[in-house]
C-alpha positions as CSV (number, residue, x, y, z in Angstrom):
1,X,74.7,-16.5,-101.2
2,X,74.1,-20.3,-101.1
3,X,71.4,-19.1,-98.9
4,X,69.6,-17.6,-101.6
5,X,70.0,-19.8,-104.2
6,X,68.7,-22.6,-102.2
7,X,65.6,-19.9,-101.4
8,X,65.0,-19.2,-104.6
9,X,65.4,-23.0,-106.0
10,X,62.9,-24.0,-103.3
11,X,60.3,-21.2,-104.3
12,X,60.9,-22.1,-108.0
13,X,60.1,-25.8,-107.5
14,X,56.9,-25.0,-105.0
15,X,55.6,-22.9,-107.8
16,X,55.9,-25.9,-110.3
17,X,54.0,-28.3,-107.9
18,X,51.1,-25.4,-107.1
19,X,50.1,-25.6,-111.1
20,X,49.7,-29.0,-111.3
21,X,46.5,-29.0,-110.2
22,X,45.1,-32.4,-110.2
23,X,41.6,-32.5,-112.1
24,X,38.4,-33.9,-111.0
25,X,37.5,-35.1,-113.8
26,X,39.6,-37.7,-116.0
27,X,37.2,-37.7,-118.6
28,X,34.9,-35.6,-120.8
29,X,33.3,-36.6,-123.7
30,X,30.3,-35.3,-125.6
31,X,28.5,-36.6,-128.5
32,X,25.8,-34.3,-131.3
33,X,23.9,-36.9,-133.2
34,X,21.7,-36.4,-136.2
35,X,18.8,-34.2,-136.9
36,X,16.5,-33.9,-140.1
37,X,18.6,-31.1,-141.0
38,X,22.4,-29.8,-140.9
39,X,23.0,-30.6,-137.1
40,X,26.6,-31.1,-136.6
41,X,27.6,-34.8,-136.2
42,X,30.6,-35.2,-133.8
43,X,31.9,-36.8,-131.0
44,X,34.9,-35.3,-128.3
45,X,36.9,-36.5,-125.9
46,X,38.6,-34.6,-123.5
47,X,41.8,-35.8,-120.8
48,X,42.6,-33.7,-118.0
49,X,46.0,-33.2,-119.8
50,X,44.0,-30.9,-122.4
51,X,44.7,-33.5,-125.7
52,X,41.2,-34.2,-127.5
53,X,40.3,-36.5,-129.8
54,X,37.4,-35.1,-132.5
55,X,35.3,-37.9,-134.4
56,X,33.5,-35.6,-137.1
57,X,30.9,-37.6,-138.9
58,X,29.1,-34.7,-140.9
59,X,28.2,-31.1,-141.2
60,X,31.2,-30.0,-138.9
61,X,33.2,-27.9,-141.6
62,X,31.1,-26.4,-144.5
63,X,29.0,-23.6,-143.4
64,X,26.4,-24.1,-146.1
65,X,25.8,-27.6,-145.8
66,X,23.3,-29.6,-147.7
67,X,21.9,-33.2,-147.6
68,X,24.5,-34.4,-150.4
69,X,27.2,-34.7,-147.3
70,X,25.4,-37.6,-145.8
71,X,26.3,-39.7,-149.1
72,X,30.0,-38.8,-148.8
73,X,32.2,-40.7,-146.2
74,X,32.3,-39.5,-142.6
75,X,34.5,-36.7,-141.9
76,X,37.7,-38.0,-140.1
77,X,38.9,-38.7,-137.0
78,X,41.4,-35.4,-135.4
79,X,43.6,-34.9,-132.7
80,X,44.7,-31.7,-130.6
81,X,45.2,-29.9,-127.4
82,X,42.5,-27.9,-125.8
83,X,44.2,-23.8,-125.5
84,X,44.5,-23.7,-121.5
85,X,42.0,-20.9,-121.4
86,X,39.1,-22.8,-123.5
87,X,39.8,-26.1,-121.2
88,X,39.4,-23.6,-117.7
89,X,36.1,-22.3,-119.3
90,X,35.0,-26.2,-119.9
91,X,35.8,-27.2,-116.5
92,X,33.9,-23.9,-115.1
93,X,31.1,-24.7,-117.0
94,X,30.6,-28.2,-115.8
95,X,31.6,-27.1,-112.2
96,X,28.4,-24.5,-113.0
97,X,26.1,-27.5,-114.1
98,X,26.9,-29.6,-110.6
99,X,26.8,-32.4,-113.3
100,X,27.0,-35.6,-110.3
101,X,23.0,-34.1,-109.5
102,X,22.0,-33.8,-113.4
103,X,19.2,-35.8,-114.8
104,X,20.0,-39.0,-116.7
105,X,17.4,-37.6,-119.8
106,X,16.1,-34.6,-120.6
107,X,13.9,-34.2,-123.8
108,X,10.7,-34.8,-125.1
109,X,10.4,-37.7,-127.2
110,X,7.4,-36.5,-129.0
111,X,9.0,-34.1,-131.4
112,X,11.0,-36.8,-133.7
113,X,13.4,-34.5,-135.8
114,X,15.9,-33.3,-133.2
115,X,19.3,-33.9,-132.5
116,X,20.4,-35.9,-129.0
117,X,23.0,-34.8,-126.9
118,X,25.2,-37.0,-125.2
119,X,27.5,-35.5,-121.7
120,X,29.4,-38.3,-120.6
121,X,31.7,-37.3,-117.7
122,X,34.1,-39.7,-115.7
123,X,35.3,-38.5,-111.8
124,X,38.7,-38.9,-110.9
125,X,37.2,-40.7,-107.7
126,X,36.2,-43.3,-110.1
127,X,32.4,-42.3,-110.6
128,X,30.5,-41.2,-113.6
129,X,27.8,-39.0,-115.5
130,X,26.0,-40.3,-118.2
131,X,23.5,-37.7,-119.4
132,X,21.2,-37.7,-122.7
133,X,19.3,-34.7,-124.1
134,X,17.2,-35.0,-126.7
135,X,16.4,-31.4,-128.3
136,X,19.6,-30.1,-126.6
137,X,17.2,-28.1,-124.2
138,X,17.8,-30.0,-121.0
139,X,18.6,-26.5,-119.2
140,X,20.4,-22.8,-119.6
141,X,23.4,-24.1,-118.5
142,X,23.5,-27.7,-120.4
143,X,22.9,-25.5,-123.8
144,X,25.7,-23.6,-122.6
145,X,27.9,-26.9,-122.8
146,X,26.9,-28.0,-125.8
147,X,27.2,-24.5,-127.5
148,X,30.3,-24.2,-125.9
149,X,31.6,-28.1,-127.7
150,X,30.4,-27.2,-130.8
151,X,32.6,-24.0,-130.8
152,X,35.5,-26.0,-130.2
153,X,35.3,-28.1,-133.3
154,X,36.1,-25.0,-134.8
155,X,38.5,-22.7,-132.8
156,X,41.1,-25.4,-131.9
157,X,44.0,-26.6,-133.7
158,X,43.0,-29.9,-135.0
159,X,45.1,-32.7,-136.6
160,X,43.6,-35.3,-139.0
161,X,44.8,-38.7,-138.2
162,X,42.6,-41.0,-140.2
């Protein structure tokens, strides 16, 4: 019997250790600034231990926005926890994007009323991604990122601190 117990104490603590996966990445952040129209205006950093912080400056809540919002103060500052399944998909996506190979800028400067995106990512091994995207268009899978940030702004619980 003390056998057993010992089995199954060992197989319940191996299992604990196998889901603590260590992450790759100790930082994600990405940053939507301004257009000369309703773009979102956010920042969001993400720790490998899910909790976020969101830095909404305009446009993130109303869904018929207008140019009035720009004279009120910025939105706030919110905290949360990334649902488990929506921080897998993140990390998927990035591991998709092979983001230590990405360009540093994507964009055309010519066109002067789009919004730049900002992917900032931080390795656990200590190295780093910086990448800027003006027009958001940098590639299939980039867009996929962003699109995938600015859902989050909206389907996770979010906690206004300031």
């Amino acid at each position: 019997m003390k056998y057993l117990l010992g089995l199954c104490a060992f197989i319940f603590l191996f299992s604990c250790n196998s889901q603590n996966v260590k992450s790759k990445y100790s930082k994600i952040e990405y940053e939507a600034t301004p257009c000369f129209g309703f773009c979102p205006v956010f920042k969001m950093t993400i720790n490998p231990d899910r909790t976020a912080v969101f830095e909404a400056e305009h446009f993130n809540f109303n869904d018929k926005p207008s140019k009035d919002e720009f004279s009120k103060p910025r939105e706030g500052t919110f905290k949360g926890t990334i649902k488990e399944a929506d921080y897998n998909k993140l990390i998927a996506l990035l591991d998709g994007l092979d983001v230590k190979n990405l360009n540093d800028k994507y964009g055309e400067k010519n066109i002067t009323d789009l919004p730049t995106s900002y992917l900032r990512v931080n390795f656990a091994d200590g190295g780093s991604k910086n990448v800027e995207d003006y027009g958001k268009r940098g590639s299939e899978k980039l867009s996929a990122v962003y699109k995938f940030f600015e859902e989050l702004r909206k389907n996770q619980q979010w906690t206004k601190v300031n």
